[in-house]
C-alpha positions, 0 to 999 in steps of 0.5 A: 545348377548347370544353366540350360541352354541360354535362348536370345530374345529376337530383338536383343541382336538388334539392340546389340547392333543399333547401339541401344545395348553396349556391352560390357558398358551396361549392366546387366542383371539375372532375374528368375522367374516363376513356373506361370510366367511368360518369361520364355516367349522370344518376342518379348522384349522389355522387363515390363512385358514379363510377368510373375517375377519371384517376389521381394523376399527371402533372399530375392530382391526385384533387381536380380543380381549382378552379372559379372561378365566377360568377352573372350575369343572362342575356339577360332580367330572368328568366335567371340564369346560372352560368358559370366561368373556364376550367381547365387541366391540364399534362401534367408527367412523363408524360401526364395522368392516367398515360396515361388516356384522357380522356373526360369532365369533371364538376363537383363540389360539395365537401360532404363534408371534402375536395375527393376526399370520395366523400360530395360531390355531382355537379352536371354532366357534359360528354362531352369526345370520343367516345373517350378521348385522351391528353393529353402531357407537356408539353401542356395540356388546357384546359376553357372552358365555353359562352361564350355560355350557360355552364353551366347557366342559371335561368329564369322560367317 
């Protein structure tokens, strides 16, 4: 699935400028989300401040799974871009997230002791659908960001 528009809590940039998130030096994970979750509210800002979070089961663990990302330049000598490989989930046992309707994505920053630490920070969000889905055992649901733009770029002003 084609990953929609990545959107930036409002207090990740500055987080990324006071140096309490130092990427690619912090890992950081992808969590989902299900349909009746507050998890696309921008102010939010700390794992701890979302709600309904797939539960541990199935193929779904409440550490998300590990972003392997990268920083490349963009299109000019100005833009910086931060892009990741995709990420998959098999459904094993029952349906993802023990039958959750899946419905938004968000990328973690693991600041706190653990990749589940309700201290870690929020970088961004993606709306995956407009309502929930389910995905079935033996599928997989697989996150590819914006092959073009990735997920978020720097640029020179």
């Amino acid at each position: 699935m084609a990953v929609a528009a990545w959107v930036i809590y409002d207090d990740f940039q500055r987080y990324l400028g006071d140096g309490t998130i130092a990427i690619p030096t912090t890992a950081v994970n992808v969590h989902l989300f299900n349909s009746s979750s507050n998890a696309a509210t921008d102010t939010l800002s700390t794992l701890g401040s979302l709600n309904n979070e797939l539960t541990s089961a199935n193929g779904y663990t409440l550490s998300g799974k590990a972003l392997t990302d990268t920083w490349s330049t963009g299109a000019s000598a100005g833009e910086f871009r931060y892009d990741a490989t995709a990420v998959i989930w098999t459904a094993s046992g029952g349906n993802l997230g023990n039958n959750a309707a899946v419905k938004t994505a968000v990328l973690v920053v693991a600041t706190g002791a653990s990749a589940k630490d309700s201290a870690n920070k929020l970088m961004a969000y993606s709306v995956l659908s407009t309502t929930g889905f389910a995905v079935a055992d033996g599928n997989t649901l697989t996150l590819t960001p914006n092959a073009t733009n990735g997920i978020f770029e720097l640029n020179k002003v």
